[in-house]
ROLUMNU-215701 format. One record per atom (N, C-alpha, C): residue in three letters; atom name; y, x, z. Coordinates in steps of 0.1 Angstrom, whole numbers, plus 5000, padded with zeros to 4 digits. Layout:
<pts>
 type atom   c2   c1   c3
  ALA   CA    Y    X    Z
...
</pts>
This chain:
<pts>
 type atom   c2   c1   c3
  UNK    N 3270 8591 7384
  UNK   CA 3258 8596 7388
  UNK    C 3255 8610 7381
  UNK    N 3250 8619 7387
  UNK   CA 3248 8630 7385
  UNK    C 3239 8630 7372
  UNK    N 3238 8640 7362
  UNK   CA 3230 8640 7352
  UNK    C 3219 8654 7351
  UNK    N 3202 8648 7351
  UNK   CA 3194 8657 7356
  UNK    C 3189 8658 7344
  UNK    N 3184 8673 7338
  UNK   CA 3171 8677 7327
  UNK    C 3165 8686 7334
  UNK    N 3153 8690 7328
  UNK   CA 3141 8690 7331
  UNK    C 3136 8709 7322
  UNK    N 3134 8714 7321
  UNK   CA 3127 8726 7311
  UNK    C 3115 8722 7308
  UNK    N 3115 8719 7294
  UNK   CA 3100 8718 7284
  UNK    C 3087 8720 7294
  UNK    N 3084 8732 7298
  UNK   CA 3076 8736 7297
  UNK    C 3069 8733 7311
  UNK    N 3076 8724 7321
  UNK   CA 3074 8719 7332
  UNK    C 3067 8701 7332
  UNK    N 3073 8698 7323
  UNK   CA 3070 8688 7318
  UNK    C 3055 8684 7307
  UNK    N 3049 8671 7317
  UNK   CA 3036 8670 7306
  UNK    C 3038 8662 7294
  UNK    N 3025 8664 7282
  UNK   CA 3027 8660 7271
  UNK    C 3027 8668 7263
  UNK    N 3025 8669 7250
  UNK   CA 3018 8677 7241
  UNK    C 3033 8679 7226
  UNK    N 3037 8670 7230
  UNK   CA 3053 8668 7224
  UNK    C 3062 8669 7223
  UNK    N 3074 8670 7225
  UNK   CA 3087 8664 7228
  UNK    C 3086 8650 7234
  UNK    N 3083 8642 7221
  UNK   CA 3086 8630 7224
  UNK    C 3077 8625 7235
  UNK    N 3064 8629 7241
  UNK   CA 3057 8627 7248
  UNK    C 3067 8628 7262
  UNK    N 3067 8644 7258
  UNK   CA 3072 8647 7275
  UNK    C 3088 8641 7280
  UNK    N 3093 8639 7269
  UNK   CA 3106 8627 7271
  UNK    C 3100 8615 7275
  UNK    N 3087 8607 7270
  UNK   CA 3084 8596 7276
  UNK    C 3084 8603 7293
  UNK    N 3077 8608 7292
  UNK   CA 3077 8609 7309
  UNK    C 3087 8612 7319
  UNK    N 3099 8623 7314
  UNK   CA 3108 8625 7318
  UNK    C 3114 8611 7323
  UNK    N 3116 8607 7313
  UNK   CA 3125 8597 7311
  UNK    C 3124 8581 7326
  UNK    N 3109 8582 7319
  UNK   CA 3105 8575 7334
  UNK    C 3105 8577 7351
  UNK    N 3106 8592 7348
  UNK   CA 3109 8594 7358
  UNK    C 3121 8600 7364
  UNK    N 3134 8598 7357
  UNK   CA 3147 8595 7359
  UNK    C 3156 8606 7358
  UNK    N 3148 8616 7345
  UNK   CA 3159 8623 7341
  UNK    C 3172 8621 7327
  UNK    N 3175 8633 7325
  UNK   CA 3187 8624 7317
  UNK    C 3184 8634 7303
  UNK    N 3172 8644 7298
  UNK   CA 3177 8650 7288
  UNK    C 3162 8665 7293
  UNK    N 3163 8666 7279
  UNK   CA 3154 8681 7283
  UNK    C 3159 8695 7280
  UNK    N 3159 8705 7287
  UNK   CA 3159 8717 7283
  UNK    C 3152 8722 7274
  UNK    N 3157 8729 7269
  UNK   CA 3147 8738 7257
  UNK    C 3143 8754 7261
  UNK    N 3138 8761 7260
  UNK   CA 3131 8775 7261
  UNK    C 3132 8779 7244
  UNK    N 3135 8789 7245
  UNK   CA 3142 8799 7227
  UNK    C 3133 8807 7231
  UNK    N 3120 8810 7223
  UNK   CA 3111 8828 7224
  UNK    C 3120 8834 7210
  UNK    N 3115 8847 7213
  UNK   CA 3122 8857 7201
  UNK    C 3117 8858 7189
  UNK    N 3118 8864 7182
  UNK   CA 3110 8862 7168
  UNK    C 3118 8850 7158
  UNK    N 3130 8847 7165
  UNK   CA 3133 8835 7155
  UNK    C 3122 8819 7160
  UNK    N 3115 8818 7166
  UNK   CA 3106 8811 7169
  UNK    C 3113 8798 7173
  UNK    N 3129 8798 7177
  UNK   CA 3134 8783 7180
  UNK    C 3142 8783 7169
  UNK    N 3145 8787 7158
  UNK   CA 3145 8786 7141
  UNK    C 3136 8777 7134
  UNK    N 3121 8783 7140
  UNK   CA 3113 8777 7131
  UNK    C 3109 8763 7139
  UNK    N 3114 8762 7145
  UNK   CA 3111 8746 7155
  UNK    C 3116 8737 7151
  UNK    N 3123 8740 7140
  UNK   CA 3137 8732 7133
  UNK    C 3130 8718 7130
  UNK    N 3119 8715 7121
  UNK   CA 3115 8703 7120
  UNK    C 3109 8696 7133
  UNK    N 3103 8703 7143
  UNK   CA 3099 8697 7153
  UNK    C 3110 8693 7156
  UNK    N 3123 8699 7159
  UNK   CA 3136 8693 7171
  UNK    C 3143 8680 7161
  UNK    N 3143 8680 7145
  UNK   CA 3148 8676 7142
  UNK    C 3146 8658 7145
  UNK    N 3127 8660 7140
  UNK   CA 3122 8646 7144
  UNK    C 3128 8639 7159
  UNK    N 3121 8653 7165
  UNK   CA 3126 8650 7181
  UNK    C 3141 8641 7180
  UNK    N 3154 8647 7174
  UNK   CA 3164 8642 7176
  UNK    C 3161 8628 7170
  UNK    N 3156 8626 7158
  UNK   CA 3155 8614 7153
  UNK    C 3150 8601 7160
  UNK    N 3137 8606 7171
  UNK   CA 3133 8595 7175
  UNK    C 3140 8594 7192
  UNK    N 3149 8597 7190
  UNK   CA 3162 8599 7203
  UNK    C 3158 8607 7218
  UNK    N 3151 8620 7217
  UNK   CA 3148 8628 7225
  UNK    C 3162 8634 7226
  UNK    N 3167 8632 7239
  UNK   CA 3182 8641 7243
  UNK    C 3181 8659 7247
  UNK    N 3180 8665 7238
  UNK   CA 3182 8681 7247
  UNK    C 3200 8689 7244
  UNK    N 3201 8690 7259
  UNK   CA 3215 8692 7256
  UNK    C 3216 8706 7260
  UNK    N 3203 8717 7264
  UNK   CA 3205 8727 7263
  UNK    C 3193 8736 7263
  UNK    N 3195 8750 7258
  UNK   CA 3185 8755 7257
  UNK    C 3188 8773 7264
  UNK    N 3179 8776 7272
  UNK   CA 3174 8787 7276
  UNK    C 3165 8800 7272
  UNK    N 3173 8810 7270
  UNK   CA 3165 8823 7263
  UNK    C 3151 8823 7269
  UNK    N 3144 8827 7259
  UNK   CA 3131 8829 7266
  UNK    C 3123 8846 7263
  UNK    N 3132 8856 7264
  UNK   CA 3126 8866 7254
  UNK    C 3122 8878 7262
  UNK    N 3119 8891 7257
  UNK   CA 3114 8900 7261
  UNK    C 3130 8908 7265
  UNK    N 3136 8909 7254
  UNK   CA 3151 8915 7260
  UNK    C 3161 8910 7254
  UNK    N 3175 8913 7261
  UNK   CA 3184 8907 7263
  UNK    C 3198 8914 7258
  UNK    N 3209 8908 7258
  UNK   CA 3221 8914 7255
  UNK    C 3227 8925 7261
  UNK    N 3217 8931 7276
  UNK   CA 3221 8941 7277
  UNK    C 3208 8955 7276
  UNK    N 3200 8951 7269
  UNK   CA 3190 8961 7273
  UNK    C 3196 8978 7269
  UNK    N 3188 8986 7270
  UNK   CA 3190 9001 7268
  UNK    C 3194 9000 7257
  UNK    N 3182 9000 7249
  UNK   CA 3180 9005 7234
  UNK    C 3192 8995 7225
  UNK    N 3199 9004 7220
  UNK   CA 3209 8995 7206
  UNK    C 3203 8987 7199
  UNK    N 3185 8987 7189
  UNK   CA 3181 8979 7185
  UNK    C 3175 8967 7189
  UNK    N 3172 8969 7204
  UNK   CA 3167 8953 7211
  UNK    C 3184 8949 7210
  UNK    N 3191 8953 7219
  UNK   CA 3205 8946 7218
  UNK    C 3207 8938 7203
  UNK    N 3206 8946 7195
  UNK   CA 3211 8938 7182
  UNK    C 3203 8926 7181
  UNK    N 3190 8929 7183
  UNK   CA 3181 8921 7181
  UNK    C 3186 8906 7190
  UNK    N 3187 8912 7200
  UNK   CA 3187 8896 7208
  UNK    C 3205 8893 7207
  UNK    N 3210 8895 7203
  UNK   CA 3225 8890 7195
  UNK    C 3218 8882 7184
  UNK    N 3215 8889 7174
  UNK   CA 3208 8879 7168
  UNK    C 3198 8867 7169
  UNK    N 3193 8870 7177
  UNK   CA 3185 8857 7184
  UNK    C 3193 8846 7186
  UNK    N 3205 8850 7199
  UNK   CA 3213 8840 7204
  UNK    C 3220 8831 7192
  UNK    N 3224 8841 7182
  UNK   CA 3235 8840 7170
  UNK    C 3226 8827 7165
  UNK    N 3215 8827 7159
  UNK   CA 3206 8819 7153
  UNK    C 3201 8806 7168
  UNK    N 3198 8807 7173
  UNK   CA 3195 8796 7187
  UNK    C 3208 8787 7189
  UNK    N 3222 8796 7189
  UNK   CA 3232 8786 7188
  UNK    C 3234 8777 7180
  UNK    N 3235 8786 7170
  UNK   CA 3234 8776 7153
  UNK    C 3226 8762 7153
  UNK    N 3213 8768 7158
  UNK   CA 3200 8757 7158
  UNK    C 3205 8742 7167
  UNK    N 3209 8749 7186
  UNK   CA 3213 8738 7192
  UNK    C 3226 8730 7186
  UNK    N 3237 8738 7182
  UNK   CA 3245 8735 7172
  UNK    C 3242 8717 7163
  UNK    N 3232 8723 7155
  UNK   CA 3227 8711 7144
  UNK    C 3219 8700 7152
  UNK    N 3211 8707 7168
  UNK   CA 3199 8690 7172
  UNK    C 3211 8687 7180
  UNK    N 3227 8690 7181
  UNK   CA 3235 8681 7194
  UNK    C 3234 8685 7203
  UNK    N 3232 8697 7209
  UNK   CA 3229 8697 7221
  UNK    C 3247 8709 7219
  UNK    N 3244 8715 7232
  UNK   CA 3257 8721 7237
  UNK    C 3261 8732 7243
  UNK    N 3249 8736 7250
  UNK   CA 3248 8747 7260
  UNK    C 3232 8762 7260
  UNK    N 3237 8770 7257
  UNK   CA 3229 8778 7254
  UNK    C 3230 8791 7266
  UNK    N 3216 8791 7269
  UNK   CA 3221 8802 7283
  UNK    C 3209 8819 7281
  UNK    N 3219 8825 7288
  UNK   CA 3210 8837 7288
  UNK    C 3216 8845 7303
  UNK    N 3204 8855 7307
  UNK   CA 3216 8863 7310
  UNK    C 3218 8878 7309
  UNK    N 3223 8888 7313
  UNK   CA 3224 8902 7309
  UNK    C 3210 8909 7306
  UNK    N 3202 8909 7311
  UNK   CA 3188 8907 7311
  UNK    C 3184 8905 7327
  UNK    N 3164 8906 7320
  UNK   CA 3156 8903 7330
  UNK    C 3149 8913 7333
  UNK    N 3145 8917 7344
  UNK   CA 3136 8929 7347
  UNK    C 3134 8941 7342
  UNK    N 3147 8943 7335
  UNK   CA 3151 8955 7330
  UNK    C 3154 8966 7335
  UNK    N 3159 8963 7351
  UNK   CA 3161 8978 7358
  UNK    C 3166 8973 7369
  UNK    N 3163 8975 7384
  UNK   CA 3168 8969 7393
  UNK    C 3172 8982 7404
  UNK    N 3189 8980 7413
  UNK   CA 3193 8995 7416
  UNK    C 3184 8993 7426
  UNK    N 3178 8982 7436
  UNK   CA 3171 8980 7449
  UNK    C 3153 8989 7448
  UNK    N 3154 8991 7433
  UNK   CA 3138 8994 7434
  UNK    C 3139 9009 7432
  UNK    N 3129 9020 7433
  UNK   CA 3124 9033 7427
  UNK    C 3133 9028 7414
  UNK    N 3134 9037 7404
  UNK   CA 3143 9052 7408
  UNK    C 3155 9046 7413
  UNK    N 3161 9035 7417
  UNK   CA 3171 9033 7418
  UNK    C 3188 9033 7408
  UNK    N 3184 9049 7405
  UNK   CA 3198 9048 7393
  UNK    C 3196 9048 7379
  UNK    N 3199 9037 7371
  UNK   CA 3195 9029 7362
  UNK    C 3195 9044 7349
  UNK    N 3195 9047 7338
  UNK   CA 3198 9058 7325
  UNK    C 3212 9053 7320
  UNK    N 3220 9042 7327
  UNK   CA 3232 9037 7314
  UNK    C 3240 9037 7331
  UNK    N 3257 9041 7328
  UNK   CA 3263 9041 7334
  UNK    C 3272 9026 7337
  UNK    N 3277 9022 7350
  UNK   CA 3279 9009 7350
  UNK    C 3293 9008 7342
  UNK    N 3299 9016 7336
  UNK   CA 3308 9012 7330
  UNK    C 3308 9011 7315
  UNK    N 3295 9020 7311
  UNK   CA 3289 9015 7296
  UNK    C 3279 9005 7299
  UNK    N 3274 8995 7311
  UNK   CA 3269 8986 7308
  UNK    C 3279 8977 7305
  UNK    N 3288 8975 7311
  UNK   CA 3304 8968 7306
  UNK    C 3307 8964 7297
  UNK    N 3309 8984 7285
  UNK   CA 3309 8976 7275
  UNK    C 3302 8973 7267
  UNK    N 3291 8972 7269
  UNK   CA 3282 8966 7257
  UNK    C 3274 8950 7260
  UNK    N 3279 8945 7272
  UNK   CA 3279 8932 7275
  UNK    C 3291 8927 7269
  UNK    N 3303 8931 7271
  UNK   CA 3318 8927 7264
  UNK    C 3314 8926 7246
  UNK    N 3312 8938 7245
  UNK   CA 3308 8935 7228
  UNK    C 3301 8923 7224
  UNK    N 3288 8924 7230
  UNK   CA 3282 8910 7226
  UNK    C 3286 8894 7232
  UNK    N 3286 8898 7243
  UNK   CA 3298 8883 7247
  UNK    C 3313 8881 7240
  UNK    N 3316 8892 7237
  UNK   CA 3326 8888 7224
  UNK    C 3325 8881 7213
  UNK    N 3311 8889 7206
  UNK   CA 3303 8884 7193
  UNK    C 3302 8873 7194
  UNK    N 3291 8869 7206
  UNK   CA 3286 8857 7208
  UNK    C 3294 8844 7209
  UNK    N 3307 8848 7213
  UNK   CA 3318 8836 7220
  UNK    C 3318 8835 7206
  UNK    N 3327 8843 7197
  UNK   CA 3336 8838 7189
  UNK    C 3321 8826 7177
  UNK    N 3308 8833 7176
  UNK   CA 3304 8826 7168
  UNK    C 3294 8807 7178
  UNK    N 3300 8811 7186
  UNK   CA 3297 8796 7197
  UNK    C 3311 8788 7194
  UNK    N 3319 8795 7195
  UNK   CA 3334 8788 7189
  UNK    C 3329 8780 7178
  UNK    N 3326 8785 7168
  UNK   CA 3324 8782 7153
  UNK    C 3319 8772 7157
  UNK    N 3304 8770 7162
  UNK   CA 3297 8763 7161
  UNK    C 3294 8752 7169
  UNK    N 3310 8751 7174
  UNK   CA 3312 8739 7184
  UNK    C 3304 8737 7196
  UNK    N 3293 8746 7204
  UNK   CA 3287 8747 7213
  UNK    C 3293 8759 7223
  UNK    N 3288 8763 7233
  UNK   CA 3290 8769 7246
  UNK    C 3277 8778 7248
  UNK    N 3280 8794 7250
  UNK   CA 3272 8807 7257
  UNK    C 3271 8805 7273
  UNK    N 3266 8804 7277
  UNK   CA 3265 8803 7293
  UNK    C 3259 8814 7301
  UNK    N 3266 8830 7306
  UNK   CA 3260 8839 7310
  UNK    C 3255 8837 7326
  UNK    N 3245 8839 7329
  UNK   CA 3234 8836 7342
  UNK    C 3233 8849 7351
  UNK    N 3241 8849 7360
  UNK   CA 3238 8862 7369
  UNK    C 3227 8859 7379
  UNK    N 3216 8866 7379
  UNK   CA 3198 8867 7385
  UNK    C 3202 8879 7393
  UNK    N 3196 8877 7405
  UNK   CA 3198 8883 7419
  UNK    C 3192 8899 7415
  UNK    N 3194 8904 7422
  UNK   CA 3196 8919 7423
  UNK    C 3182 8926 7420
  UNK    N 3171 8926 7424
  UNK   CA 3153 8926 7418
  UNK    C 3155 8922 7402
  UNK    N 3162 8915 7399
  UNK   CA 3158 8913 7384
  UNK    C 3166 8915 7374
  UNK    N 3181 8922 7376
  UNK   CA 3193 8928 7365
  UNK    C 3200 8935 7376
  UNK    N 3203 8946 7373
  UNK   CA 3213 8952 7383
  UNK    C 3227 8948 7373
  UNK    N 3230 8942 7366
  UNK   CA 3238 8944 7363
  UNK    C 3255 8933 7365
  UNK    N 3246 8918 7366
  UNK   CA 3255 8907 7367
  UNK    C 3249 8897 7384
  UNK    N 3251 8902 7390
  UNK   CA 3244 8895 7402
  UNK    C 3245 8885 7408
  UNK    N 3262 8885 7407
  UNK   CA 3275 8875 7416
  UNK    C 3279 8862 7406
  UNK    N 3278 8850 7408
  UNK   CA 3291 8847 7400
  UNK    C 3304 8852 7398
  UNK    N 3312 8861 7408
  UNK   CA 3325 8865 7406
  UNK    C 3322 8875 7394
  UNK    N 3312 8883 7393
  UNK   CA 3308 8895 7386
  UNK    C 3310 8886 7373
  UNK    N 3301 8878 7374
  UNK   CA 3299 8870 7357
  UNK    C 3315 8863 7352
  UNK    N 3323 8857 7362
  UNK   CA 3336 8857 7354
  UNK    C 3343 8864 7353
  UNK    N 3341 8876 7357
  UNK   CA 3355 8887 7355
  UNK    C 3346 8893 7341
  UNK    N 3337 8893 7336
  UNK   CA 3335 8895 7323
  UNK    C 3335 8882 7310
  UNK    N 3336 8873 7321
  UNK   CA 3338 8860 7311
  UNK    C 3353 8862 7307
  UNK    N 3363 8864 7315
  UNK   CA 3375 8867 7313
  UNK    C 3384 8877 7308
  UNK    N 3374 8891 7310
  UNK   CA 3378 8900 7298
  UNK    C 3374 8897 7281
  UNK    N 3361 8888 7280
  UNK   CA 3356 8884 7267
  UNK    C 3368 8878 7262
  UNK    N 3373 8871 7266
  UNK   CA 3382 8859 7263
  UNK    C 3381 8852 7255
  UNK    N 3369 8846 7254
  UNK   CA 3364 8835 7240
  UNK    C 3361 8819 7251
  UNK    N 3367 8810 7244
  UNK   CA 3359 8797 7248
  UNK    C 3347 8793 7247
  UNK    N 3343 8803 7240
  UNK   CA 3329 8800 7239
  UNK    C 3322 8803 7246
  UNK    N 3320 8811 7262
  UNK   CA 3314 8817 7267
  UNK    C 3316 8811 7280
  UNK    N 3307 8802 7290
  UNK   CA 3312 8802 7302
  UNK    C 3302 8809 7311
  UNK    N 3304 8800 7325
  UNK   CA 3296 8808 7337
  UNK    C 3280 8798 7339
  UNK    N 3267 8801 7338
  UNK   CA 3256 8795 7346
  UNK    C 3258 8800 7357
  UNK    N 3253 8786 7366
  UNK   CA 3250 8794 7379
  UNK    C 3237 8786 7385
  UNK    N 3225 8797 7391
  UNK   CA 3214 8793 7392
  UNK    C 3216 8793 7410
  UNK    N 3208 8780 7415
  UNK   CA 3209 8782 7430
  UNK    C 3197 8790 7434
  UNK    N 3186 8795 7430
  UNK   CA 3181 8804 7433
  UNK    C 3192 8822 7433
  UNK    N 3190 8821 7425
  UNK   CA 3196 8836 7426
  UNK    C 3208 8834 7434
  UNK    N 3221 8822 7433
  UNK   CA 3231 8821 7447
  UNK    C 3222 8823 7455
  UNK    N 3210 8816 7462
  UNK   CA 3206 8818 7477
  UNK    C 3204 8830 7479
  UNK    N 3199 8842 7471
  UNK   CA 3201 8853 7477
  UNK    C 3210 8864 7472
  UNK    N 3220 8859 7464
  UNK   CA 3230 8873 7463
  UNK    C 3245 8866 7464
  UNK    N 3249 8851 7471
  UNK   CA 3265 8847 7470
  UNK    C 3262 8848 7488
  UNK    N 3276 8850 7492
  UNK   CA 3277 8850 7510
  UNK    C 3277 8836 7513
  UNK    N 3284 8829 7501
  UNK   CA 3281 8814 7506
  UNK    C 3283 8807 7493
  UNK    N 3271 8799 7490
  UNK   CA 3273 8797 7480
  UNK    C 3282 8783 7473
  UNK    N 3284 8773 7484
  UNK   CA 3296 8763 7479
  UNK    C 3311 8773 7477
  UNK    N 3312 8782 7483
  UNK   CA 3322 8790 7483
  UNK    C 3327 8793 7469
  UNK    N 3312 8801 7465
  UNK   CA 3315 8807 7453
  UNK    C 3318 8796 7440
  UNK    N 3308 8785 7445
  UNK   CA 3310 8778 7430
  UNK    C 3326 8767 7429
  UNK    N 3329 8770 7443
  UNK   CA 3344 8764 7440
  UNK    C 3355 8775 7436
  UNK    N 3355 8787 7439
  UNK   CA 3359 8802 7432
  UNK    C 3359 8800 7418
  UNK    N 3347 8795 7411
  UNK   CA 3343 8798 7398
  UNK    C 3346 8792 7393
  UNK    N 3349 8775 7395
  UNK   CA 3349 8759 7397
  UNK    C 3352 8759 7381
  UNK    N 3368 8768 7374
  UNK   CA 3373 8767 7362
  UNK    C 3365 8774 7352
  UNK    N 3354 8783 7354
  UNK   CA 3346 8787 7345
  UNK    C 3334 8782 7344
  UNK    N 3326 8772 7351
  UNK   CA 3315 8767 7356
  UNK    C 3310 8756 7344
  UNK    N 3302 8759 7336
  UNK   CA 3293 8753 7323
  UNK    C 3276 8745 7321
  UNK    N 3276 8758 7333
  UNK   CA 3262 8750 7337
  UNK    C 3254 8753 7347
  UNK    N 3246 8745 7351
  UNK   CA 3238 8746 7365
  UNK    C 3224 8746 7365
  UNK    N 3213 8755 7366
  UNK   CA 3202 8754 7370
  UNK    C 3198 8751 7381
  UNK    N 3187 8744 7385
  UNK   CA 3182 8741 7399
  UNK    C 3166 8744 7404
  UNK    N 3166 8752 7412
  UNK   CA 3155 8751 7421
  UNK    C 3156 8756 7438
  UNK    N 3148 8755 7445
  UNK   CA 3151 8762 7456
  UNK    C 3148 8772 7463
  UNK    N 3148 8775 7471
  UNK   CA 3151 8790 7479
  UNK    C 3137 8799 7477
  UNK    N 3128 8793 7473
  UNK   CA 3117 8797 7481
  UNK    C 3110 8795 7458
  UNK    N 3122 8794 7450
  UNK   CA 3117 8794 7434
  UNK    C 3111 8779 7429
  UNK    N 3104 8774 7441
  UNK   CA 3101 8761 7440
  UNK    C 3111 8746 7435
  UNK    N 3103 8733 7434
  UNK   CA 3112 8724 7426
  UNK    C 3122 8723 7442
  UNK    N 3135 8717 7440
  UNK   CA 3141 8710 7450
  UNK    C 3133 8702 7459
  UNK    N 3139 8708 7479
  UNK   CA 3126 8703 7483
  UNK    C 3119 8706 7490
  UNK    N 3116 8719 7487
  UNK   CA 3102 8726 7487
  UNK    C 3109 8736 7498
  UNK    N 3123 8742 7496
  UNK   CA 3127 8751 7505
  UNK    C 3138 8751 7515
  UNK    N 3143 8759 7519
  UNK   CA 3157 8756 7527
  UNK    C 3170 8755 7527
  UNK    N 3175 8752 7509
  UNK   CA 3186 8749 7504
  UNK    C 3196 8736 7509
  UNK    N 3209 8741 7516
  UNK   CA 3215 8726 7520
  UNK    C 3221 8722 7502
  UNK    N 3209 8709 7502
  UNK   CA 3214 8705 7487
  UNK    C 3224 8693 7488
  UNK    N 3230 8688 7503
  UNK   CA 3240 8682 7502
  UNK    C 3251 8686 7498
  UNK    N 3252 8703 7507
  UNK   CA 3263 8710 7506
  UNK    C 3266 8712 7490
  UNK    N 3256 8718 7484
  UNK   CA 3258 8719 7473
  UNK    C 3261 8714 7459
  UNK    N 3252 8699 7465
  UNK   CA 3257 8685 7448
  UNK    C 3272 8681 7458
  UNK    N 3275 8680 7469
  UNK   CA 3288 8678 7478
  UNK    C 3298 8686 7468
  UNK    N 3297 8698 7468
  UNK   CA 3305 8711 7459
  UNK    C 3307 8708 7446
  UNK    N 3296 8708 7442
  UNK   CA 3302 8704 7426
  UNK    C 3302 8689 7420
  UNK    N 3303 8678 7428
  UNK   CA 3311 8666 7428
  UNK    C 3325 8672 7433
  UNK    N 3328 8681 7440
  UNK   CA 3342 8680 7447
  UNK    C 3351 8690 7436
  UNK    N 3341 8696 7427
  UNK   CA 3347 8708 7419
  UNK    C 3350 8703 7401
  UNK    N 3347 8686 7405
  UNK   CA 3347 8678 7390
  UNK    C 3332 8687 7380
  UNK    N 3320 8694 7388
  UNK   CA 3312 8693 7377
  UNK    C 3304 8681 7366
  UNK    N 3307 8683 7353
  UNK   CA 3302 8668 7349
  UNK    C 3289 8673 7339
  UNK    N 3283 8683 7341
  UNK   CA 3276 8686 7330
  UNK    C 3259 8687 7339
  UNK    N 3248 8690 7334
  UNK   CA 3236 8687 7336
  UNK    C 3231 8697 7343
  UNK    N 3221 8694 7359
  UNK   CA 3214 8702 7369
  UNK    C 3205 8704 7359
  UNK    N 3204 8714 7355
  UNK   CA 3186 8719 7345
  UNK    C 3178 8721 7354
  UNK    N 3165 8712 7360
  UNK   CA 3157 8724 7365
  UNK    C 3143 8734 7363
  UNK    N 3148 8744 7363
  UNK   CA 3137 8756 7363
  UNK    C 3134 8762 7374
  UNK    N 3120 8763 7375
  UNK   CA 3115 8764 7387
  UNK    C 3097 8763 7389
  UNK    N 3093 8768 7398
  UNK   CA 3080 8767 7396
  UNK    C 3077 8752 7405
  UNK    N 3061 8753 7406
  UNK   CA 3058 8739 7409
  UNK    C 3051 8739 7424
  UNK    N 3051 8735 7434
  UNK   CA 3041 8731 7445
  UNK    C 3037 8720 7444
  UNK    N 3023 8717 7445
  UNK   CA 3015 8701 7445
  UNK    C 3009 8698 7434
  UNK    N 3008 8685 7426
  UNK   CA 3001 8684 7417
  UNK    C 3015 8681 7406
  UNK    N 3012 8688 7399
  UNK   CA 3023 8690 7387
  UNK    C 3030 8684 7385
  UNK    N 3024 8670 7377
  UNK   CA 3034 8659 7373
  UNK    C 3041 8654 7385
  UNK    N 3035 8652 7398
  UNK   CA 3039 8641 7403
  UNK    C 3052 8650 7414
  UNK    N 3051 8662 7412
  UNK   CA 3063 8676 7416
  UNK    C 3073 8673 7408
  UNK    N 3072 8675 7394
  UNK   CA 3083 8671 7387
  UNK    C 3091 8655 7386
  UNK    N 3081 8647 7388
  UNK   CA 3085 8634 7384
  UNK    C 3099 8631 7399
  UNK    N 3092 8636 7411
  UNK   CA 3097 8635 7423
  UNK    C 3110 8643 7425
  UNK    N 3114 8648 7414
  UNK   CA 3131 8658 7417
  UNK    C 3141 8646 7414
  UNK    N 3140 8639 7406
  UNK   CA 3153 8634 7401
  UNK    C 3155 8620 7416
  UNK    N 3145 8619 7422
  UNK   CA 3149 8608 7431
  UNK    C 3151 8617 7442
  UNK    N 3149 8629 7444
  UNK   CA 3153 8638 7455
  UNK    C 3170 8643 7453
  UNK    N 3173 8648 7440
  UNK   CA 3186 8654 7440
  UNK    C 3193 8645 7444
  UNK    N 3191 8628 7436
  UNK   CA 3203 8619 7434
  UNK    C 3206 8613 7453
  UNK    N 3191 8609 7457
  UNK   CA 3193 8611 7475
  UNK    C 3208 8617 7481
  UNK    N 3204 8633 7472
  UNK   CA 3218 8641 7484
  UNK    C 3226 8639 7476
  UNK    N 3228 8638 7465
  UNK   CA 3235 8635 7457
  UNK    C 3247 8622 7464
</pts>
């Protein structure tokens, strides 16, 4: 059976352990975490710790910050290297496994005014390779996994494609680095997206989920047979995260995915 988590901040309850009770009842398998900058999933350390103690499962966590490992400026770059460097360590110690980011977010898009970004596409290259280097070798260490997320074209010009995102996973060359792949941003930047994620199938780490339209599973016009079809056929065994906004009344939107996925499932 397929294994479903949830992102924190979708989830009701004032807790962890709260919003695990509810998860849980309603038939997920584990929660996602959200990382802000500032060191702020550092200092969470005694919250996740209890969390882990009273058996709340988070097997992965998601950047949540202002910039990213490719921004302009050298000192946000360092900055969010260091972020990652510290959030892996952290997921590292509560058990969890998978830590995701991606090049950035709304940093500069070629689709919009002015169009041509101030950084050339082959020094965005390398200054994503540097830090995915960094980042691999110290994910190695720490027995967990980097998961780079390529976000459709409006929101990074720089990683768009899955193919895009492993031919830099492949130049990094670290194990520690694989591929996210979100079915929103496939729906609008892969030609087909069972295609691509059987293409990727040997780099593929982890999966976010929501549908076409940003909403939970559902809500839009995603063939989600085709898709849990694909990665049952592609041996994925690791966890649909979903992130996504919400239509309807909150709880009973989220509670209602895990008996929707496993359906097409």
């Amino acid at each position: 059976m397929i294994k479903i988590s949830c992102q924190e901040q979708l989830l009701p309850g004032e807790s962890l352990q709260a919003k695990w009770d509810f998860a849980a009842r309603a038939g997920y398998d584990g929660i996602e975490l959200r990382a802000k900058g500032d060191f702020a999933f550092r200092d969470r350390l005694p919250e996740l710790r209890q969390a882990v103690r009273d058996g709340v499962p988070m097997p992965s966590v998601c950047v949540d910050m202002l910039h990213f490992i490719g921004a302009f400026d050298a000192g946000l770059r360092r900055d969010a290297i260091a972020q990652l460097r510290s959030q892996l360590s952290v997921l590292a110690e509560i058990g969890g496994k998978i830590a995701c980011t991606p090049a950035s977010y709304g940093m500069f898009s070629r689709r919009l005014p002015p169009f041509e970004p101030p950084r050339s596409p082959d020094a965005d290259r390398t200054v994503l390779l540097e830090a995915l280097t960094e980042l691999g070798a110290h994910a190695e260490a720490e027995g967990v996994t980097l998961v780079l997320e390529p976000l459709n074209r409006y929101e990074d010009h720089m990683v768009n494609r899955l193919d895009e995102a492993v031919d830099l996973i492949e130049e990094a060359g670290s194990r520690g680095v694989r591929l996210l792949a979100d079915t929103y941003h496939m729906n609008i930047e892969e030609d087909e997206p069972s295609s691509a994620l059987v293409k990727s199938a040997d780099h593929l780490g982890h999966v976010q989920v929501s549908d076409s339209n940003r909403f939970q599973p559902g809500a839009g016009h995603l063939d989600w047979g085709a898709l849990l079809g694909t990665l049952d056929a592609i041996g994925y065994d690791g966890h649909l995260a979903v992130e996504c906004r919400l239509r309807g009344e909150p709880a009973a939107a989220v509670a209602a995915i895990p008996g929707f996925l496993r359906r097409w499932s």
